[in-house]
C-alpha positions, 0 to 999 in steps of 0.5 A, spaced: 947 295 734 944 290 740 938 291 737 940 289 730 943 282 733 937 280 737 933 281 730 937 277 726 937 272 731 930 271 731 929 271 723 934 265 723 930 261 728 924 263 725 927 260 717 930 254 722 924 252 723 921 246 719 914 247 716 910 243 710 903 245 708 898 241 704 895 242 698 888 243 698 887 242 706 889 249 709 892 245 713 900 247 715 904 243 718 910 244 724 915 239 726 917 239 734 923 237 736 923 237 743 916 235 744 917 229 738 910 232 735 908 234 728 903 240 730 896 241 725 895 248 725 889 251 721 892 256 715 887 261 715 886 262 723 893 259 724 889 255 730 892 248 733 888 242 730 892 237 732 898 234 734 901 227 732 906 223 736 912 222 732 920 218 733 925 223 738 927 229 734 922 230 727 927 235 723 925 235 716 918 234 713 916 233 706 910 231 702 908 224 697 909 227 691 901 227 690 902 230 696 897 224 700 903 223 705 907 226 710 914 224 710 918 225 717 925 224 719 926 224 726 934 225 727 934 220 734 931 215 732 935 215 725 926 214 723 923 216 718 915 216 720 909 216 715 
């Protein structure tokens, strides 16, 4: 029964965590509230590319609709980086 809970609790950090992927590019993107970083990673490899410096706590990522820009809400600094 412990076991079952642990594995629970670990399904709902992993659902928890906000993620955005880009059309055409491969490219998944994953929001890093402690570090106040968006990171790049490589979709096929799941390799880092990058990390780009946001405002305090980025929470939530969206697309632009023709998916050109990355939208950012960053819960601290009540911002919202591009």
């Amino acid at each position: 029964m412990k076991a079952l809970g642990y594995i629970m609790g670990c399904l709902l950090a992993i659902s928890s965590i906000q993620q955005a992927q880009a059309a055409g590019t491969g490219y998944v993107f994953v929001s890093n509230e402690v570090s106040n970083t968006v990171t790049v990673l490589d979709g096929e490899t799941l390799e880092k590319v990058t990390d780009i410096p946001t405002a305090a706590r980025p929470r939530w990522l969206a697309f632009s609709p023709d998916q050109e820009l990355l939208y950012v809400a960053c819960g601290d600094d009540s911002r919202l980086d591009v």
